[in-house]
N, C-alpha and C positions, 0 to 999 in steps of 0.2 A: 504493500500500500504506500502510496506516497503523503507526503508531507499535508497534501492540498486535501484529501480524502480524508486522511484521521482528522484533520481539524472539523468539516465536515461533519463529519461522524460525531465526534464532539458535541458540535453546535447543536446537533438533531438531538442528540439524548441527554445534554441538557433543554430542550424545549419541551421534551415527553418529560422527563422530571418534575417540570413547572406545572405541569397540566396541560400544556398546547400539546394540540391535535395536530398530527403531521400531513396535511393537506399537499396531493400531486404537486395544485402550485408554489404552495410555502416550499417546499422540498426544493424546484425549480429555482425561484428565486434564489434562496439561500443558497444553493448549486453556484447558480451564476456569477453572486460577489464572491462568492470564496475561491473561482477560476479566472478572477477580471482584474488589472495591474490597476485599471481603470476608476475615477470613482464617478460611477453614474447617477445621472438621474431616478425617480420612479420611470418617467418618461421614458429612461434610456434601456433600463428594465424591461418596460411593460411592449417595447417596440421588439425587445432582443427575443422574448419570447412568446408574443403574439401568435406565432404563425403553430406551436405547439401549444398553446392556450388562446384556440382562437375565443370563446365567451368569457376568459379574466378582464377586467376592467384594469384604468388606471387606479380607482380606488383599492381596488383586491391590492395591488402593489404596494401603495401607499400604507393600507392597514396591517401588512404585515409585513413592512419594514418598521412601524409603529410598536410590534410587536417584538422582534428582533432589538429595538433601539431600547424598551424596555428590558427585555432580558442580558441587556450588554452583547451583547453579539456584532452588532454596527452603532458605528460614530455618523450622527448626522453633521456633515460639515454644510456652514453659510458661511457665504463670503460676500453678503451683499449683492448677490443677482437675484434674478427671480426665482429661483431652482436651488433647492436644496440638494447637496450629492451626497452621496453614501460609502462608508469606508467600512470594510470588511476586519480590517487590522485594527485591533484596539489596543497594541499596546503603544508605549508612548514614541510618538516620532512627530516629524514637523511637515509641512508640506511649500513646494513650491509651484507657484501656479500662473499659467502663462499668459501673459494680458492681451495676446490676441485671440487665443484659440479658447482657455478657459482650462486647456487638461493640469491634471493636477497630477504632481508625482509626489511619492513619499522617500523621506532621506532624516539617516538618523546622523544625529550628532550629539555623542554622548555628554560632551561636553559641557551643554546648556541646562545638563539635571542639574544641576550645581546654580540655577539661577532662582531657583524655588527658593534654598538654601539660604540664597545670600537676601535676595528681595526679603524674606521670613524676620530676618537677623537686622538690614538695615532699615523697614519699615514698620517693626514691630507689629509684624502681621502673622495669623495663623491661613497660611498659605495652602489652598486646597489643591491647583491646579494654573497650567498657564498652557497657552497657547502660540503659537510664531507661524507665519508664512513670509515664505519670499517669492517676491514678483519678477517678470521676467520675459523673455522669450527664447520659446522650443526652441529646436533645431529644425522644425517643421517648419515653422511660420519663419522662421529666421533661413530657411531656403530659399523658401516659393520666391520667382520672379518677382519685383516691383512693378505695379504699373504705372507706365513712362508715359505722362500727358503730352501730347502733343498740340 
């Protein structure tokens, strides 16, 4: 079995644990972010597996990523678009995310656990949690031809 499967596997029996019912498309879903580098939309979800659930909705998606987000399973990341994405990886890492295209990647840097630490220390604060992205662009978008007005 590979890395991507037992996590999978995982996910699924703690859901049965909880009480949730393990539904073709909960299965699917949960399937898809835990084989995606990607962090999608419901939208980008509900389009990837449409054509194998042609009567799920976008709500069906929505409610159980809803579901998922409560049992720790996915991070809902906003960044101020209209669209909330979804990350499969909950442990702690940072994202950088490209201001033409939108993709978001993940990248750790052990370094910045130590900023809990200190902010805690210099602000006399009981520090739960923090957050970082860096802006940018891909290799994608930083490819493609420019268009040359003439």
């Amino acid at each position: 079995m590979t890395v991507a499967v037992d996590h999978l596997q995982e996910a699924l029996d703690s859901l049965k644990k909880a009480g949730v019912r393990i539904t073709p498309q909960r299965h699917a879903i949960l399937e898809f972010l835990s084989t995606t580098q990607a962090h999608p939309t419901a939208d980008d979800i509900y389009k990837a597996l449409e054509g194998k659930f042609p009567n799920m909705s976008v709500a069906t998606v929505y409610n159980n990523l809803r579901v998922f987000k409560e049992a720790g399973l996915v991070k809902e990341l906003t960044y101020g678009d209209a669209s909330s994405r979804f990350d499969y990886v909950t442990t702690h890492h940072y994202h950088i995310i490209c201001e033409s295209c939108g993709k978001i990647v993940d990248f750790h840097y052990p370094g910045l656990n130590e900023v809990e630490t200190l902010a805690a220390h210099v602000a006399d604060f009981d520090v739960s949690h923090h957050r970082m992205e860096v802006y940018g662009t891909c290799n994608d978008c930083k490819n493609q031809p420019k268009n040359i007005k003439q």
